[in-house]
N, C-alpha and C positions, 0 to 999 in steps of 0.2 A: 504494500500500500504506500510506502514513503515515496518508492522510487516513481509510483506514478504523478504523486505529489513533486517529486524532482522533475519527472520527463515534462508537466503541466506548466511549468514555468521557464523550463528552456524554448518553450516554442515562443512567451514574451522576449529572450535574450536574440533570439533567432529574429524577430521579427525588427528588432534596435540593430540588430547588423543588415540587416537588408534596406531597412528604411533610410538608414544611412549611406550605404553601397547606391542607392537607386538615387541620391538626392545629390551624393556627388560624381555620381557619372548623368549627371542632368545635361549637362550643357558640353558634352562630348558625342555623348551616343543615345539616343532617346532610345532606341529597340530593347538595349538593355536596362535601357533606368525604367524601362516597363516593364520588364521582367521581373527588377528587384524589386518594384514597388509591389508586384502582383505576389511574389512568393511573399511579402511581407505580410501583404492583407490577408494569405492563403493562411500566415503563422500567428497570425491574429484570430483568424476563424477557429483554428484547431483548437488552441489554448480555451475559449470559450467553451466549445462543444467537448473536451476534455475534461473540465471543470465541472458542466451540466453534468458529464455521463457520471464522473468521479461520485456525486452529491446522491444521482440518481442510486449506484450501490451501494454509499454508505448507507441512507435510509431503508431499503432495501435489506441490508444487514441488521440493522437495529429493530427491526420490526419485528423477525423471528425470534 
């Protein structure tokens, strides 16, 4: 249970290196600063849905 608690928050540390890779490759190569920005939002999303699913089993566990 920790580590999913660990892997839940690496996807925010993931999404601060992307967001930053995509903002400074802006004015060099768009293709890519669209790239980073997407895998960004994509590590944004997981962290979220990670979170839900994580809440969803723990009350799910306390229940029985």
């Amino acid at each position: 249970m920790m580590f999913s608690k660990i892997f839940q928050y690496a996807y925010l540390v993931f999404a601060v290196l992307f967001l930053y890779d995509g903002i400074s490759k802006w004015n060099l190569d768009r293709t890519a600063s669209y790239l980073s920005l997407g895998l960004a939002a994509l590590a944004i999303f997981m962290f979220f849905f990670r979170r839900r699913f994580n809440t969803k089993n723990q009350n799910k566990d306390n229940s029985n």
